[in-house]
C-alpha positions in Angstrom: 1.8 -0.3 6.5 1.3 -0.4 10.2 1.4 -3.8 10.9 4.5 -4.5 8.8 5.9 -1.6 10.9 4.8 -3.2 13.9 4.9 -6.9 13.7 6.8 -7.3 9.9 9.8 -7.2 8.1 9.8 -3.1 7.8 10.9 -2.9 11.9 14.4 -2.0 10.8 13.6 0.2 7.6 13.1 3.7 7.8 11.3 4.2 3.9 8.5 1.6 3.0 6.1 1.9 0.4 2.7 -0.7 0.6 0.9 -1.3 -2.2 -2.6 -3.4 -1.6 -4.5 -4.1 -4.7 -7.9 -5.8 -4.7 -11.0 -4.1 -5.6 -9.4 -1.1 -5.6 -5.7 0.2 -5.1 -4.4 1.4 -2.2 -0.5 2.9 -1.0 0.6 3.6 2.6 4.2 5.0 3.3 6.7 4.8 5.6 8.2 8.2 5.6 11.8 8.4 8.2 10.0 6.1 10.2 6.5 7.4 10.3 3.5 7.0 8.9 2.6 9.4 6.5 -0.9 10.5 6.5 -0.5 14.1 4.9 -2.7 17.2 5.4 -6.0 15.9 6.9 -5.4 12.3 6.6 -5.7 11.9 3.1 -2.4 11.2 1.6 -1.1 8.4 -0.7 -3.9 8.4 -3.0 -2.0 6.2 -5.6 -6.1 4.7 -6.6 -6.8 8.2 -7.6 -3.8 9.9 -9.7 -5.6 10.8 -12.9 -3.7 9.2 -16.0 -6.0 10.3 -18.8 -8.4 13.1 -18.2 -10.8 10.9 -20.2 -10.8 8.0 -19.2 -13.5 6.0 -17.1 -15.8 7.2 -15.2 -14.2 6.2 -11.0 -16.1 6.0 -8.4 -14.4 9.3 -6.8 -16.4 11.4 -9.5 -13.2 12.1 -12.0 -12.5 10.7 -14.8 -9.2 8.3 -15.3 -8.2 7.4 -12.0 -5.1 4.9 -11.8 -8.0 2.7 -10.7 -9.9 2.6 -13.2 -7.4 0.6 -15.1 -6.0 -1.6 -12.9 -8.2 -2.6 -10.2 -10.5 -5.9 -10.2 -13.2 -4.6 -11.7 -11.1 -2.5 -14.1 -9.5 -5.7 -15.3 -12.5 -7.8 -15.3 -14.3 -5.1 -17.8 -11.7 -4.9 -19.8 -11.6 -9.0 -20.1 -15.6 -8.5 -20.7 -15.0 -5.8 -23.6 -12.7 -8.7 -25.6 -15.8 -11.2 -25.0 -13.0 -12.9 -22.8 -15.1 -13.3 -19.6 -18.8 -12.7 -19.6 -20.9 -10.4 -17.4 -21.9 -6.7 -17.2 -19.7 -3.4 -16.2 -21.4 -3.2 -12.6 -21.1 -6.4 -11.3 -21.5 -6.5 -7.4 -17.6 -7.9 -5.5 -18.0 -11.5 -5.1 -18.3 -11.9 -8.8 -15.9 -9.2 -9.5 -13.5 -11.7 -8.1 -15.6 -14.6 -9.3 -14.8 -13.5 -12.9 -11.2 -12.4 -12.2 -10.4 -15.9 -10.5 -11.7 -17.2 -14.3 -9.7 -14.8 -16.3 -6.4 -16.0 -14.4 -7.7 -19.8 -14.9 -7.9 -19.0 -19.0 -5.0 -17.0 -18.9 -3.0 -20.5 -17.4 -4.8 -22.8 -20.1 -3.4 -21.0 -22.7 -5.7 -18.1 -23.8 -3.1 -15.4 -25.2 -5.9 -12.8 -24.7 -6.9 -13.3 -21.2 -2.6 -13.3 -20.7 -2.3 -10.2 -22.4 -5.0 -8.2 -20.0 -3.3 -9.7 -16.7 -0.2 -8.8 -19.1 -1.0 -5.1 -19.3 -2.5 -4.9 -15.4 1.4 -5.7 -14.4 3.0 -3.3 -16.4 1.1 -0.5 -15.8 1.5 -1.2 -12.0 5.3 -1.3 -12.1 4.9 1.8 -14.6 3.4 3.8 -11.5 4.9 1.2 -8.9 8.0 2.7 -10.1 6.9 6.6 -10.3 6.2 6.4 -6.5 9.9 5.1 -5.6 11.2 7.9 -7.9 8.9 10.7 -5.8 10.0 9.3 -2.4 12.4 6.4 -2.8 11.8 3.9 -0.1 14.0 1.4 0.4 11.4 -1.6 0.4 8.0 -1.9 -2.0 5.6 -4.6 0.3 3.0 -5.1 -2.8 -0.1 -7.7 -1.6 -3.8 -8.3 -1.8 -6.4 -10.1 -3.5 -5.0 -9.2 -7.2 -1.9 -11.1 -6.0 -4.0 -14.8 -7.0 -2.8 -13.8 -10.3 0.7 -12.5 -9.5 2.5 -15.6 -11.4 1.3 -14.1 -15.0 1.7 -10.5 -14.4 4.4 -10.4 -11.5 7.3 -10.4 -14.8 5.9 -7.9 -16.7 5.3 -5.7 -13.1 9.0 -5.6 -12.2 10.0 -5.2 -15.9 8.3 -2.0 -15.9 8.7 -1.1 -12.6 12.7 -1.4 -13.6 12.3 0.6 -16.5 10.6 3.7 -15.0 13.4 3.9 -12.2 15.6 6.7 -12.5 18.9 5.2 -13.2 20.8 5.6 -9.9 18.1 3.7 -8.6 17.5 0.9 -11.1 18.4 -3.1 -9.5 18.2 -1.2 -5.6 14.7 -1.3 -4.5 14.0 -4.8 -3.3 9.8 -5.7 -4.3 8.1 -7.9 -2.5 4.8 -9.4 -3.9 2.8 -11.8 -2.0 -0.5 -12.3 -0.2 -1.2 -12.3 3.6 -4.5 -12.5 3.5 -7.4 -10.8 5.4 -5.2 -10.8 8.6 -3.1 -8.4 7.4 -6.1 -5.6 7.6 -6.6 -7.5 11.7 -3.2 -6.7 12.6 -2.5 -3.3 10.5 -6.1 -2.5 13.2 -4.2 -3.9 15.9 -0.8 -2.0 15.7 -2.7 1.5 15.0 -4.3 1.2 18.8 -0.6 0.1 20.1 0.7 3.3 18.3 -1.6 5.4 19.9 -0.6 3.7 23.4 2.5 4.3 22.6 2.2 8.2 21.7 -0.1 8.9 25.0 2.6 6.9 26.9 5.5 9.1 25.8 3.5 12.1 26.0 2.4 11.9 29.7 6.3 11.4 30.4 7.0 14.7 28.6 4.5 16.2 30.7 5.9 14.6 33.6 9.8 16.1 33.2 8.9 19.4 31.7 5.5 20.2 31.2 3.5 22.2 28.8 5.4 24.8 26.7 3.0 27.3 27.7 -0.8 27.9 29.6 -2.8 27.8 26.3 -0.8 25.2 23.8 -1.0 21.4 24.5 1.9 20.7 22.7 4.4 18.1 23.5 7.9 20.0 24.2 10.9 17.7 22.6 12.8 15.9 24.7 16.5 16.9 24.9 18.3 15.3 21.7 16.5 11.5 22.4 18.2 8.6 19.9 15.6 7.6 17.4 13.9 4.3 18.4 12.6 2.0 15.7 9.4 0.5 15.5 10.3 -2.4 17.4 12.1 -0.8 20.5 9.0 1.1 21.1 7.3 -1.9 21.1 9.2 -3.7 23.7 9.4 -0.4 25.7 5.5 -0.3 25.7 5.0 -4.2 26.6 7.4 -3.7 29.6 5.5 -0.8 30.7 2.0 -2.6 30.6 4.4 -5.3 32.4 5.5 -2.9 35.2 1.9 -1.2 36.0 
């Protein structure tokens, strides 16, 4: 969600929703132009909403986790339990994606069952896809990650339901996105959360500067006097000039 902010598309957009799907599921947001971490840092837990109390085991320790249906290995078992793909329940990551590469390969020769699992992955992505633009309606939904190899059998049946579980107001306004950047995305996503801490320290010595603390004990940042809100990108450029200057 960083690096879009950053160095993507998302510069100019104030509500963003990511959704990164690969051996798990993950969801960062874009909240009025901020990252939303939440109470302790752990917010946006799409992976672990509980959709049926007994369901799979997850590896968080409940039972029924979002993840446990949709993720690689969530797919892949599924595709096992239909004698689809071969293998066991705990099979290590590279043949987790081994075996999901192989579903997707059946599933494009013509084999209505390995169609129907990808099938059922989509829809119940859009199904909760769409449940998170209801709770917080961004105005973009960046979905990407490994998952995405097979995005050309399930990508339909994804926006289909994503559409359908839109309120109504909202229903042909949220612009999806699915595609796959690749391992670079997680390089610059690294990248852009050390420029935003730059960027923070930078404005908060400044503060300092012109007012100070509010009090002795508090280290708290006093507001500045009714600033204009700068997007993503003009804090950008305003920290590359000041490297530039010093």
């Amino acid at each position: 969600a960083l690096a879009e902010q950053w160095f993507g598309r998302s510069a100019h957009v104030a509500d963003m929703a990511v959704v990164t799907i690969e051996h798990g599921l993950g969801l960062g947001l874009i909240v009025n132009g901020e990252l939303h971490r939440g109470h302790r840092g752990i917010a946006t837990e799409l992976a672990h909403l509980q959709v049926a109390p007994d369901g799979p085991m997850c590896r968080c320790g409940k039972r029924g986790c979002l993840e446990t249906y949709v993720s690689h290995a969530a797919v892949v078992r599924q595709a096992r339990h239909y004698g689809i793909v071969p293998g066991s329940d705990d099979l290590p990551p590279a043949e987790v994606m081994q075996a999901y590469s192989e579903l997707a390969a059946l599933a494009r020769g013509g084999d209505t069952r390995a169609l129907g699992v990808l099938v059922r992955q989509g829809q119940l992505l859009g199904q909760w896809i769409g449940n998170v633009v209801n709770l917080l309606a961004p105005e973009l939904v960046l979905f990407d990650g490994g998952a995405t190899i097979a995005s050309d059998l399930y990508e339909p049946a994804l926006r289909d339901s994503m559409e359908q579980a839109l309120l109504l107001p909202q229903r042909g306004l949220i612009e999806l996105v699915v595609r796959h950047q690749g391992d670079e995305a997680w390089a610059r996503g690294a990248s852009s959360l050390v420029l935003q801490r730059l960027d923070e320290s930078s404005d908060f010595l400044e503060s300092i500067s012109r007012h100070g603390f509010e009090n002795d004990n508090v280290a708290r940042r006093p507001a500045p006097p009714d600033p204009p809100a700068a997007t993503a990108e003009q804090r950008a450029k305003r920290f590359l000039t000041q490297m530039e200057t010093s």
